[in-house]
C-alpha positions as CSV (number, residue, x, y, z in Angstrom):
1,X,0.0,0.0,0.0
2,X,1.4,3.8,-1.1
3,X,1.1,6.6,0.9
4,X,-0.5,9.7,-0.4
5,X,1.7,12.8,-1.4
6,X,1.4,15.5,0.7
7,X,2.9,19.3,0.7
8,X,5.6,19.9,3.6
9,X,6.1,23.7,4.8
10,X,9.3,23.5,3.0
11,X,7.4,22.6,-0.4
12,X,4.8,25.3,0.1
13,X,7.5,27.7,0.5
14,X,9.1,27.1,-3.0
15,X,5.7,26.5,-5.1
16,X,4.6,30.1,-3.3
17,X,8.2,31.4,-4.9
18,X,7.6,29.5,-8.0
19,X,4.3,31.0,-8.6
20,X,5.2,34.3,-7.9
21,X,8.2,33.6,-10.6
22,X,5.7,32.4,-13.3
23,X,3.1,35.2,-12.6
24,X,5.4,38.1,-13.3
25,X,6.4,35.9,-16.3
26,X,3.2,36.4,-18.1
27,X,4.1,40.6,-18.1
28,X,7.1,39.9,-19.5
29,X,6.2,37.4,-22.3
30,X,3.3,40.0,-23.2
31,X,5.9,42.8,-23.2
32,X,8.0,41.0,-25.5
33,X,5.3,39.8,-27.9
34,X,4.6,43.5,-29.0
35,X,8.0,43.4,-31.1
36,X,8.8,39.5,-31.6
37,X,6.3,36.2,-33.2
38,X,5.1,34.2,-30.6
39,X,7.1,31.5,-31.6
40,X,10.6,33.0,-31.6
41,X,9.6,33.8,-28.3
42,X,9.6,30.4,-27.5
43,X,12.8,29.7,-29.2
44,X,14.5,32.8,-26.9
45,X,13.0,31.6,-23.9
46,X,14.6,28.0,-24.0
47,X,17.8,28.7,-25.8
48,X,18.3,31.5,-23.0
49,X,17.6,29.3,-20.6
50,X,19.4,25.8,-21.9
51,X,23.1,28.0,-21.5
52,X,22.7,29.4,-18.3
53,X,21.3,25.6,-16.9
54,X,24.5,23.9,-19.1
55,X,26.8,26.5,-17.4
56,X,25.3,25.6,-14.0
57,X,25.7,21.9,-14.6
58,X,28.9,22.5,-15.5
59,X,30.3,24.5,-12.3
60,X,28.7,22.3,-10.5
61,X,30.5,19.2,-11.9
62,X,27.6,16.9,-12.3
63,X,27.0,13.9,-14.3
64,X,25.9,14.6,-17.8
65,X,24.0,11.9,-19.3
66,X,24.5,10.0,-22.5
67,X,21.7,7.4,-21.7
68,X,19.7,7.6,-25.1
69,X,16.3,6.5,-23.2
70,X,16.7,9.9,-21.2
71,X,17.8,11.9,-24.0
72,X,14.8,10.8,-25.5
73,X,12.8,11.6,-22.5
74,X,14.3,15.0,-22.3
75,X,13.2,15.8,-25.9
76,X,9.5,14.2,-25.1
77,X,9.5,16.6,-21.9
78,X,10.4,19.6,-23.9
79,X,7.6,19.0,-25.9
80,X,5.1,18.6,-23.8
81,X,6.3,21.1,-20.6
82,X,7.9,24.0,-23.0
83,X,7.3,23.5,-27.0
84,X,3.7,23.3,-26.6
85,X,2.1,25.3,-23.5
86,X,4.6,28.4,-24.4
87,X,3.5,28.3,-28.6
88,X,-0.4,27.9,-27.5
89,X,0.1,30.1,-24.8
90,X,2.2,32.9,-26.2
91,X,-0.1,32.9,-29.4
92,X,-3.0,32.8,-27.0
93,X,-1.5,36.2,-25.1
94,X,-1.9,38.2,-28.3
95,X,-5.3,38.2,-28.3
96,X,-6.5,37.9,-24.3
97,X,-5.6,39.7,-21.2
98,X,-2.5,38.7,-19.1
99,X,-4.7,38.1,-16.2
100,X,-6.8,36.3,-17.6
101,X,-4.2,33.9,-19.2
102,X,-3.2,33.6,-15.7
103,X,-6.6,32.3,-14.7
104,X,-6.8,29.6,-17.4
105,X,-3.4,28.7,-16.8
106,X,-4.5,27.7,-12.8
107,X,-6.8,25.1,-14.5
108,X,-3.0,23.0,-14.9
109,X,-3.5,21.9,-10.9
110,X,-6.9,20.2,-11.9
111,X,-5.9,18.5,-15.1
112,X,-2.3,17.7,-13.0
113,X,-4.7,16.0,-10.3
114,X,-6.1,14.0,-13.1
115,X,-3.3,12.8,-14.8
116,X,-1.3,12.2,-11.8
117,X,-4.0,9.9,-10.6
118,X,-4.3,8.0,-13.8
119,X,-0.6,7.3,-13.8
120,X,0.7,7.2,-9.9
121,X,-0.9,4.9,-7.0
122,X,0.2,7.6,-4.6
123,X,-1.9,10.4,-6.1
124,X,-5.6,8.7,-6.6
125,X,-8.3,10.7,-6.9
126,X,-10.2,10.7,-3.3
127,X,-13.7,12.0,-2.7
128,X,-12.7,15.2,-1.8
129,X,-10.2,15.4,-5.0
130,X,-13.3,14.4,-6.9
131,X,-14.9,17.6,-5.6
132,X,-12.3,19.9,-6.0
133,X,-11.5,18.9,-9.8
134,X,-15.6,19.6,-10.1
135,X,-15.2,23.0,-8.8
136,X,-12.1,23.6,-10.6
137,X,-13.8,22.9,-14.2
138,X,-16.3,25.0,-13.3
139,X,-14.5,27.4,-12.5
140,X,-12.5,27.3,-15.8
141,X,-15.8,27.5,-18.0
142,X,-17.0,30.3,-15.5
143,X,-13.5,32.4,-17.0
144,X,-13.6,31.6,-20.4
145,X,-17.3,32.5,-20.1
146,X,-20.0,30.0,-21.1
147,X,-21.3,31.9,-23.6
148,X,-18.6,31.3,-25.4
149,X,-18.6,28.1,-26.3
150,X,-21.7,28.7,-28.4
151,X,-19.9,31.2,-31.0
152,X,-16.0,30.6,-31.6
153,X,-14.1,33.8,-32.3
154,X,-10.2,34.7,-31.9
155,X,-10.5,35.6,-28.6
156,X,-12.6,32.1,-27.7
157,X,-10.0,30.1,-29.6
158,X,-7.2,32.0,-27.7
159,X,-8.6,30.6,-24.7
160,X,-9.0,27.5,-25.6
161,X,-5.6,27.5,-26.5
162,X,-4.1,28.2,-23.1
163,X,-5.9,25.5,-21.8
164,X,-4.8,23.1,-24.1
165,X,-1.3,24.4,-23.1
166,X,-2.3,23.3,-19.6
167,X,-3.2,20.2,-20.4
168,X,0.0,19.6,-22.1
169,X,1.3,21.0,-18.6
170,X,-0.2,18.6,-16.5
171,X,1.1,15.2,-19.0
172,X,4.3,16.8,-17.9
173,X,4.4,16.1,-14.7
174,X,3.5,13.0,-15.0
175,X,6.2,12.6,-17.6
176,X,8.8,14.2,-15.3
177,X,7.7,12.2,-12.5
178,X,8.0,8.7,-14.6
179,X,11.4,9.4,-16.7
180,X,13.1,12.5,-15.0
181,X,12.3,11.8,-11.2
182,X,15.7,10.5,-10.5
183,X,18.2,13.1,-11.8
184,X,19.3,16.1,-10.3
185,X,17.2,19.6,-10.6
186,X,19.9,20.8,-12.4
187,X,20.2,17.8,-15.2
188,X,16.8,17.5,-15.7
189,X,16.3,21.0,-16.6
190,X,19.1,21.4,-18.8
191,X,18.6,18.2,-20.8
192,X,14.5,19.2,-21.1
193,X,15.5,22.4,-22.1
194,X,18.1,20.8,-24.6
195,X,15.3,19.0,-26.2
196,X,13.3,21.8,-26.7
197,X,15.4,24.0,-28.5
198,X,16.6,21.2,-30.6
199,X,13.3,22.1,-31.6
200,X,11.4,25.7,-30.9
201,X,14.6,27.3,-33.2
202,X,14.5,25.9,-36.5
203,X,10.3,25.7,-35.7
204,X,10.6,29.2,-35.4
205,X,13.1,30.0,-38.0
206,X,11.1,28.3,-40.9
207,X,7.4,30.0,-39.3
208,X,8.7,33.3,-38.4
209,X,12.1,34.1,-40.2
210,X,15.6,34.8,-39.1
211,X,16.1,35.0,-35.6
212,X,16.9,39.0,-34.7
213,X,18.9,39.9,-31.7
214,X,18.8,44.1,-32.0
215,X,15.8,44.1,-30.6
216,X,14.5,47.1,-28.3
217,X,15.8,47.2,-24.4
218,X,12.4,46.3,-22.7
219,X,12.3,43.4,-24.9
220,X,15.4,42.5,-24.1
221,X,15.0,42.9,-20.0
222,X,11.4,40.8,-20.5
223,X,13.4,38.1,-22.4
224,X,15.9,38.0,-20.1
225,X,13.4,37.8,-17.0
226,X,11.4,34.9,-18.5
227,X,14.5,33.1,-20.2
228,X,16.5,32.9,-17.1
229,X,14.7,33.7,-14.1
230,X,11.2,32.1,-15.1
231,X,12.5,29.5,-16.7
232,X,15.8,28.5,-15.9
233,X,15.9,29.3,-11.9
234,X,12.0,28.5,-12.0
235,X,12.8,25.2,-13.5
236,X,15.3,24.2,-10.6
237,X,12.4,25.0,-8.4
238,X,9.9,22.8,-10.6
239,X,12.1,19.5,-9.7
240,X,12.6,20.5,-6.0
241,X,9.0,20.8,-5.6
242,X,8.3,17.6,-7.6
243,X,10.5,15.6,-5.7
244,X,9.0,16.6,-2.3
245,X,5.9,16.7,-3.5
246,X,4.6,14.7,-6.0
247,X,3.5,15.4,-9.8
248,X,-0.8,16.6,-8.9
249,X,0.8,18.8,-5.9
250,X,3.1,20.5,-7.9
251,X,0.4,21.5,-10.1
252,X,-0.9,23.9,-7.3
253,X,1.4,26.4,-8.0
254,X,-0.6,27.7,-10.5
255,X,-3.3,28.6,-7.8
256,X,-0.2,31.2,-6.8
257,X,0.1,32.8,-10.4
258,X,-3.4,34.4,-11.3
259,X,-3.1,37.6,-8.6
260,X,0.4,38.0,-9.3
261,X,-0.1,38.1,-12.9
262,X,-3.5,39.5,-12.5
263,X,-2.0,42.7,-10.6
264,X,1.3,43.1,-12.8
265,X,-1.0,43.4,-16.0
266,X,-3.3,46.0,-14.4
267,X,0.1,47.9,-13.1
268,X,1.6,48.0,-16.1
269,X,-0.5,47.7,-19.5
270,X,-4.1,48.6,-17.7
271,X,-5.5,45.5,-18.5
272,X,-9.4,45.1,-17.3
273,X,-11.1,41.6,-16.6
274,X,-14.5,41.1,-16.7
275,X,-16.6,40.0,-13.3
276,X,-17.2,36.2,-14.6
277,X,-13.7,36.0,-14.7
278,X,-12.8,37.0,-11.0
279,X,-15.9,34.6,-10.7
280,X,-14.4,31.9,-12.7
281,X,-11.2,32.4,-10.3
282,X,-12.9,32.1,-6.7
283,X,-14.3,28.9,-7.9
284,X,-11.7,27.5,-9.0
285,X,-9.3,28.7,-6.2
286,X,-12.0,27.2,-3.6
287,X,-11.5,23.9,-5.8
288,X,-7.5,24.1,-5.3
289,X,-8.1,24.7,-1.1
290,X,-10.2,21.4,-1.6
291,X,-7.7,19.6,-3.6
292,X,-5.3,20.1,-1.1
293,X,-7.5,19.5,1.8
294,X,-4.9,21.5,4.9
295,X,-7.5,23.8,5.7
296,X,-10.5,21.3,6.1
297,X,-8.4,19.5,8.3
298,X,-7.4,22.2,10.4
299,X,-11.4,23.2,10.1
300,X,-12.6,19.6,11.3
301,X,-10.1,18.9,14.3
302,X,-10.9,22.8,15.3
303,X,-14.7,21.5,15.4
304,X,-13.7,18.1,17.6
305,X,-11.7,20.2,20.0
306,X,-14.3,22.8,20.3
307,X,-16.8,20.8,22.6
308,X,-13.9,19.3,24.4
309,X,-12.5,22.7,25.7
310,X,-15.9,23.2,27.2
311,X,-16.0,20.4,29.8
């Protein structure tokens, strides 16, 4: 018999950090979409990130693989953790609001829950799970707005987009999990990011052109931040967290990025959300407390000690 996964202070600590990472990332991506194609954004973000993991590895004299079965599972992570999510989700930016890209993003924790319980003994789906993926769903459609679904425009699709990326967010966990679990933070995200440069720059080449480098100085500071702090220092987070926590936990963080992201965009491009969407977010957030269950046990043993204290 497994034991369940559970979320030590020490693991909340880092997915709080991690989620504050990724939410200021979604400012920066946006910034740097006004001057380059969604998908050489990509290709900056992991090249960028791939040297300055390489470099770490490096210093820090570890083992470098050469296994082919984990090259190959570096290239099958980098599709499904990087190449995908950021090409749906950077296209998806250009036509919705950061903040609410940040809100459909969240939905990662309840397909994560999902998958991990499909895949992993240790992270079935309980009861309360079960309720908390319901909420969670609902919560997504509540964003996206229902109305939606019954007239597909740009701004629909775009949407739909950034939930497919979490889908493909959530698989990648698992996949971690499965083929990566064992290596060190370090190796793991280098050699993912290996594998998805091998393919976001020629992708991006033959879709959007040569790759320019004079680009304007808040591109280049938003690059940098989301190349190297959000995805290569977020990245040796990511494992951390995964290792202590399991692949469905990990997915939490993205409960963490929606006000971050949420504030940054109103800040700094005056970006507006609508009411349903706020809406769509309490709902789903209320599914996340669920998921992870700390607070209704705290609730239920302060309810059995309350008639006790009386006597």
């Amino acid at each position: 018999m497994t034991s369940q996964k559970t979320l030590s202070g020490r693991a909340w600590v880092e997915l709080i950090l991690l989620g504050t990472i990724w939410g200021a990332s979604f400012l920066s991506i946006r910034i740097a979409l006004d001057e380059v194609d969604p998908l050489t954004s990509v290709a900056h973000r992991t090249f960028w990130a791939m040297c300055a993991l390489w470099i770490i590895v490096l210093a820090s004299r570890l083992t470098i693989q050469r296994d082919p079965r984990i090259w190959a599972a570096f290239i099958g992570m980098g599709l499904l953790n990087n190449v995908i999510p950021f090409g749906l989700m950077a296209w998806g930016q250009l036509h919705i609001e950061t903040g609410l890209t940040s809100i459909l993003n969240a939905a990662t924790a309840i397909f994560g829950v999902i998958a991990a319980a499909l895949f992993f003994a240790d992270e079935r789906i309980t009861l309360r799970k079960a309720l908390g993926v319901l909420l969670g769903f609902f919560g997504v459609a509540t964003a996206i707005g229902l109305d939606n679904f019954r007239s597909f425009d740009l701004r629909s699709l775009a949407q739909l987009a950034v939930v497919a990326g979490t889908i493909s967010y959530a698989l990648a966990g698992v996949w971690a999990r499965r083929f990566l679990g064992d290596l060190p933070p370090q190796v793991a995200a280098a050699g993912m990011l290996t594998g998805s440069t091998i393919i976001t720059v020629p992708l991006a080449w033959f879709v959007d052109g040569p790759i320019v480098l004079n680009l304007q100085s808040d591109t280049i500071v938003a690059i940098a931040y989301y190349a190297l702090v959000a995805t290569a220092g977020a990245y040796l987070l990511y494992y951390r967290v995964l290792a202590m926590a399991g692949s469905g936990n990990l997915m939490l963080v993205t409960l963490v990025i929606p006000p971050v992201a949420i504030v940054l965009g109103a800040l700094v491009r005056d970006e507006a959300l609508s009411p349903n969407a706020f809406v769509g977010f309490a709902l789903l957030a209320l599914g996340l407390v669920i998921l992870d269950g700390r607070i209704l046990t705290v609730l239920r043993r302060a309810s059995v000690d309350r008639p006790t204290r009386r006597r």
